[in-house]
C-alpha positions in Angstrom: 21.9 142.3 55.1 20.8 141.4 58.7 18.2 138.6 59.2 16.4 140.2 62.0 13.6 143.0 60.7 14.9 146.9 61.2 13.7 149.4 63.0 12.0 151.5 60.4 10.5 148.5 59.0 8.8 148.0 62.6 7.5 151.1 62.6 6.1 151.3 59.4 4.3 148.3 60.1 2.6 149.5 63.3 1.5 152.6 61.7 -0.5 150.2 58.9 -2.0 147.8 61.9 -3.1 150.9 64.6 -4.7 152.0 61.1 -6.1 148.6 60.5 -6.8 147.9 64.7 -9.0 151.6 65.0 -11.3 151.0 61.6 -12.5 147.5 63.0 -12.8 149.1 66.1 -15.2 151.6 64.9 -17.5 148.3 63.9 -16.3 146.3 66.2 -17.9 147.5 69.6 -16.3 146.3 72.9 -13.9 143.7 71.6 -10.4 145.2 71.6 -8.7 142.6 72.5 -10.7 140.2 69.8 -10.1 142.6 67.3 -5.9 142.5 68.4 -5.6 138.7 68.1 -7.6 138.8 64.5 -5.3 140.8 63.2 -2.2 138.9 65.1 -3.4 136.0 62.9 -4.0 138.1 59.9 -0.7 138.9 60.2 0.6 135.5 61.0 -1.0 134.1 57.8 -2.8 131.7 59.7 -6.2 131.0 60.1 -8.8 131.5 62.5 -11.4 129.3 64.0 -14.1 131.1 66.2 -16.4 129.0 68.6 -19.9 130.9 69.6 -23.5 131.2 69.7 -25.0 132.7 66.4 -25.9 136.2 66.2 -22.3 137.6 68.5 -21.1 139.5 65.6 -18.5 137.0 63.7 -19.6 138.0 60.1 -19.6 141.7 61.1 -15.5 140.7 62.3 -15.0 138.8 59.7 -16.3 141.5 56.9 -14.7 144.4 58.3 -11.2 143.5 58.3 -11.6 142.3 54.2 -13.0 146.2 54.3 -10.2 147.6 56.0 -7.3 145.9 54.0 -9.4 146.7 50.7 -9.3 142.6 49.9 -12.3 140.4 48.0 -14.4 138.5 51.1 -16.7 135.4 50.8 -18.9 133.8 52.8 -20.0 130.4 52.7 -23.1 128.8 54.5 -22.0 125.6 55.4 -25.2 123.1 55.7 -25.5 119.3 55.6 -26.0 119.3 51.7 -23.0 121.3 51.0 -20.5 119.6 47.9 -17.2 120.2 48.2 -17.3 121.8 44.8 -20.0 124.3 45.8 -17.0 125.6 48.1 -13.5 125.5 45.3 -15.2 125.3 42.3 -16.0 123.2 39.3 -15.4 122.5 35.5 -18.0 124.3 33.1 -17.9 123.0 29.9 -17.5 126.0 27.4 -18.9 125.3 24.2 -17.3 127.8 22.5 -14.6 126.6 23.5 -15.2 123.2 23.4 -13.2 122.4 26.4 -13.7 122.5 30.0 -13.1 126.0 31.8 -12.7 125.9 35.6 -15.1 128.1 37.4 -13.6 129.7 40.8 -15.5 129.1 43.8 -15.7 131.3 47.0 -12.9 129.9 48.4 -11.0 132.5 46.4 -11.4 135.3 47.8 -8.7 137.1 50.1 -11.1 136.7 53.4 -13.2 133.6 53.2 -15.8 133.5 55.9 -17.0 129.8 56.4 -20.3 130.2 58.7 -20.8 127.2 60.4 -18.3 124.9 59.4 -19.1 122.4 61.7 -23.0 121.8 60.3 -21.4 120.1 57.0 -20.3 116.9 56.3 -16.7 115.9 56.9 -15.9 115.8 53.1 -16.9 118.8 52.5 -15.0 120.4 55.5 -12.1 118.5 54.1 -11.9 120.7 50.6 -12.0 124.0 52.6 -9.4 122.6 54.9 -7.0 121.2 52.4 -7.3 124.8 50.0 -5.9 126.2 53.8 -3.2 123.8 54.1 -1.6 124.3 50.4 -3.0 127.5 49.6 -4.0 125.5 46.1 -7.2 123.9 44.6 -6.5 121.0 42.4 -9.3 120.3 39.9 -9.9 119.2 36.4 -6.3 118.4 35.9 -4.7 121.9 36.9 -3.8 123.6 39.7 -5.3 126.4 41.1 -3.6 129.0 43.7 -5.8 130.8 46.1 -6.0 134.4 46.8 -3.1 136.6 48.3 -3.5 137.3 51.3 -5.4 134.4 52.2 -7.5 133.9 55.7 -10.1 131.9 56.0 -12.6 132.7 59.4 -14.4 129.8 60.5 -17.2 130.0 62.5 -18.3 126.7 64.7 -21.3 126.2 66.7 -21.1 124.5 69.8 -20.9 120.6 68.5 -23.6 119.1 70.8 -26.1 121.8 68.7 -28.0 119.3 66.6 -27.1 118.5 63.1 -23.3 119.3 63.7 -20.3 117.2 62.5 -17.2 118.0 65.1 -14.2 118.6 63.3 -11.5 115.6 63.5 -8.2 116.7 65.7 -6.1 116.6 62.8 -7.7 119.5 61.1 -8.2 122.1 63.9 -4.6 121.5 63.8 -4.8 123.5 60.6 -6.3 126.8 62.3 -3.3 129.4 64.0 -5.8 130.5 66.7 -9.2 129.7 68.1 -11.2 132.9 69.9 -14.5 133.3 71.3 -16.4 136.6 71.1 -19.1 136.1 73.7 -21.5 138.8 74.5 -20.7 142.6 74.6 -20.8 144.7 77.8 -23.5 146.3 78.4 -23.1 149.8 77.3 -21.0 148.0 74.1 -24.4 146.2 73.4 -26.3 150.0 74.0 -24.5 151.3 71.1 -25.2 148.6 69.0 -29.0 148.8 69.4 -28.8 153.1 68.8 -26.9 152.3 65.9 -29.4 152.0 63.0 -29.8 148.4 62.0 -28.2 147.1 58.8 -26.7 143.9 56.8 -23.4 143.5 57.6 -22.4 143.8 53.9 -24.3 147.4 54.2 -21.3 148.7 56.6 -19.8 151.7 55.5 -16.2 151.1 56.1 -13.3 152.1 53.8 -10.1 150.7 53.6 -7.1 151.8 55.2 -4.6 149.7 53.7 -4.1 147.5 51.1 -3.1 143.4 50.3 0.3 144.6 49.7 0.5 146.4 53.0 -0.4 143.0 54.5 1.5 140.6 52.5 4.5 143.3 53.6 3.3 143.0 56.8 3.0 139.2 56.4 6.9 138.5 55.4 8.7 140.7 58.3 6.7 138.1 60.9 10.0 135.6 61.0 12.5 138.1 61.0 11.1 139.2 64.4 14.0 138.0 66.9 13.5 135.4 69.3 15.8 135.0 72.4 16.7 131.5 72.9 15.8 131.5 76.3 12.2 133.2 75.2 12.6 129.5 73.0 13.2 127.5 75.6 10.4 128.7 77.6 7.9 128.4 75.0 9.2 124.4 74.6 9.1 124.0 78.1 5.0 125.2 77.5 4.9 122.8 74.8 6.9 119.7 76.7 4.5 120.5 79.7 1.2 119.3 77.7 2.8 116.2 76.7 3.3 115.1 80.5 0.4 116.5 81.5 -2.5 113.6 82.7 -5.8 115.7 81.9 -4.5 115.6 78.6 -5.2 113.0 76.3 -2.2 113.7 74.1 0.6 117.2 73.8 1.2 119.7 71.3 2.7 118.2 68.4 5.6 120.3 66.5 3.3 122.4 64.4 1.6 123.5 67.6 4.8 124.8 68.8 5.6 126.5 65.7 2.4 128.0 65.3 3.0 129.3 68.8 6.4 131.3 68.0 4.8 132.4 64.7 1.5 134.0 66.9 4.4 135.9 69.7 6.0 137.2 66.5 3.3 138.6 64.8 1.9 139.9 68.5 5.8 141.3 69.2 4.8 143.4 65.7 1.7 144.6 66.6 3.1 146.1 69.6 6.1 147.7 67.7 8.6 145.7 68.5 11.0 143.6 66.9 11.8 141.2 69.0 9.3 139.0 71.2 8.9 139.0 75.2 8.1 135.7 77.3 4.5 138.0 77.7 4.2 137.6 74.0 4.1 133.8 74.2 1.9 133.5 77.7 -0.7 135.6 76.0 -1.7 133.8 72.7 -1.1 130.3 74.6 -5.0 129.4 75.2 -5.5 130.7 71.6 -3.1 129.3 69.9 -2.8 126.0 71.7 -5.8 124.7 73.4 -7.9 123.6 70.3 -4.9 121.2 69.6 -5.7 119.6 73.0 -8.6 117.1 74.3 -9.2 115.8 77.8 -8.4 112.4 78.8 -12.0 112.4 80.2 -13.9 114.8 77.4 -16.2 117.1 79.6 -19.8 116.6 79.4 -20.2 119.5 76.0 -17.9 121.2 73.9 -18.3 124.6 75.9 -17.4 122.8 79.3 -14.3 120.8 78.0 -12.7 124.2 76.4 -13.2 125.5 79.4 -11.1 122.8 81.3 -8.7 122.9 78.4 -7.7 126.3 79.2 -8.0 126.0 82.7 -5.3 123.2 82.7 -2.8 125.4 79.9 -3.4 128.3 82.7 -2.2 126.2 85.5 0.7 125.1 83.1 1.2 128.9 82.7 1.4 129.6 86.4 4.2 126.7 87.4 6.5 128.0 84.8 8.2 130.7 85.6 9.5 133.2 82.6 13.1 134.1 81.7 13.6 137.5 83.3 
């Protein structure tokens, strides 16, 4: 049995995402290529961490892909007097029973939309962040597995807003890919305001595959081939932010691999089965420049992503790829 995904296999599983890539798009007005690295995540099994202003339409993302792959979504208001167990869940004591029984909290749902992560308190960002890491909640002596699929959507103001706690280094390490939506165009936006105005909860959206589909979808990611010279240009991405001054340190391991995993789950969504160097040069601001901070931080959050992925794009232009 070969190592390497078949060609049937590749098929089948661009049929599922166009399916999966038009429905969104049907909601989702004006942000094609948004929509395509969601769902390059999705099928990653990573998660995703989007920086914006309120109001651009991340719940409305966030909901219609749990509607499209027919999976349970949550969303969580992160505030400042958020407890960690108002996010995993807590012991109820059942007196019936006459024992403890643990209650599930949101955090087990398939799609877990966490609005605002950055406006609570670090320990309570923690408990999200370490259910992403293990894909387990520990509590009341037992252990507690979280849903399957499992992709959590973070939302993050821009951290000089007031009231924000910035989220430590080491754990945007644990989101695959950071994206920002920004405003529509302006006949996008048009549509929007004909459409009649609704919750996003009230969408009417039915599901065009299911969890299995994705967790399917989900295991073929590292049998997608990599050419070692595809490899070695991706390291030589990686080495590059290490010796780069402007940055204040380089993409540790996990970066890298989080990298290869994005170009294979990208090389799927465009039907192929193995990955080209375009694959990697593609996902490399939004895979890699949330692991990165400036030597000098810029003067807001907005203005030092900005440099960030001005200084991965020059990167990008001194290498050449493997032809």
């Amino acid at each position: 049995m070969s190592d390497f995904v078949s060609g049937p296999a590749v098929s089948d599983a661009r049929v599922v995402l166009d399916r999966i890539r038009a429905n969104m798009r049907a909601t989702i007005k004006g942000k094609d290529d948004v929509v395509d690295q969601v769902l390059v995540c999705l099928v990653a099994g990573g998660h995703l961490l989007i920086e914006d202003l309120p109001g651009v339409g991340k719940t409305t993302l966030a909901y219609s892909l749990a509607r499209s792959i027919d999976c349970a979504f949550a969303r969580i208001q992160f505030t400042s007097d958020l407890l960690p167990s108002d996010v995993t869940g807590v012991g109820i004591y059942d007196e019936s029973t006459k024992a403890f029984v643990f209650k599930q909290g949101p955090v087990f749902a398939n799609v877990v939309l966490a609005d605002e992560i950055n406006r609570a308190p670090p320990k309570t960002q923690s408990a999200l962040l370490e259910v992403m890491e293990r894909g387990k909640v520990s509590a009341d002596g037992g252990t507690h597995t979280a849903g399957a699929p499992f992709m959590v959507f973070a939302t993050q103001n821009p951290t000089d807003y007031e009231g924000t706690f910035p989220l430590p280094e080491s754990q945007l390490d644990r989101f695959l890919m950071r994206l920002h939506m920004g405003y529509p165009e302006a006949a996008d936006e048009l549509d929007i305001l004909r459409a009649p105005h609704s919750a996003y909860d009230a969408i009417a959206l039915s599901p065009v595959a299911t969890r299995e589909d994705v967790l399917r979808l989900q295991s073929l990611v590292s049998q997608v081939f990599v050419e070692d010279t595809v490899l070695e240009f991706l390291l030589r991405i990686v080495a590059a932010t290490r010796t780069e001054a402007e940055f204040k340190a380089g993409i540790s391991v996990r970066g890298g691999l989080a990298l290869k995993r994005a170009a294979q789950a990208r090389a799927l969504l465009r039907g192929r089965d193995f990955i080209l160097p375009e694959d990697v040069q593609e996902l490399v601001v939004s895979v890699l420049a949330h692991r990165l901070a400036l030597a000098r931080p810029g003067a807001d959050a907005v203005e030092e992503r900005q440099a960030v992925a001005a200084v991965l794009r020059k990167i990008l232009a001194a290498l050449p790829p493997p032809v």
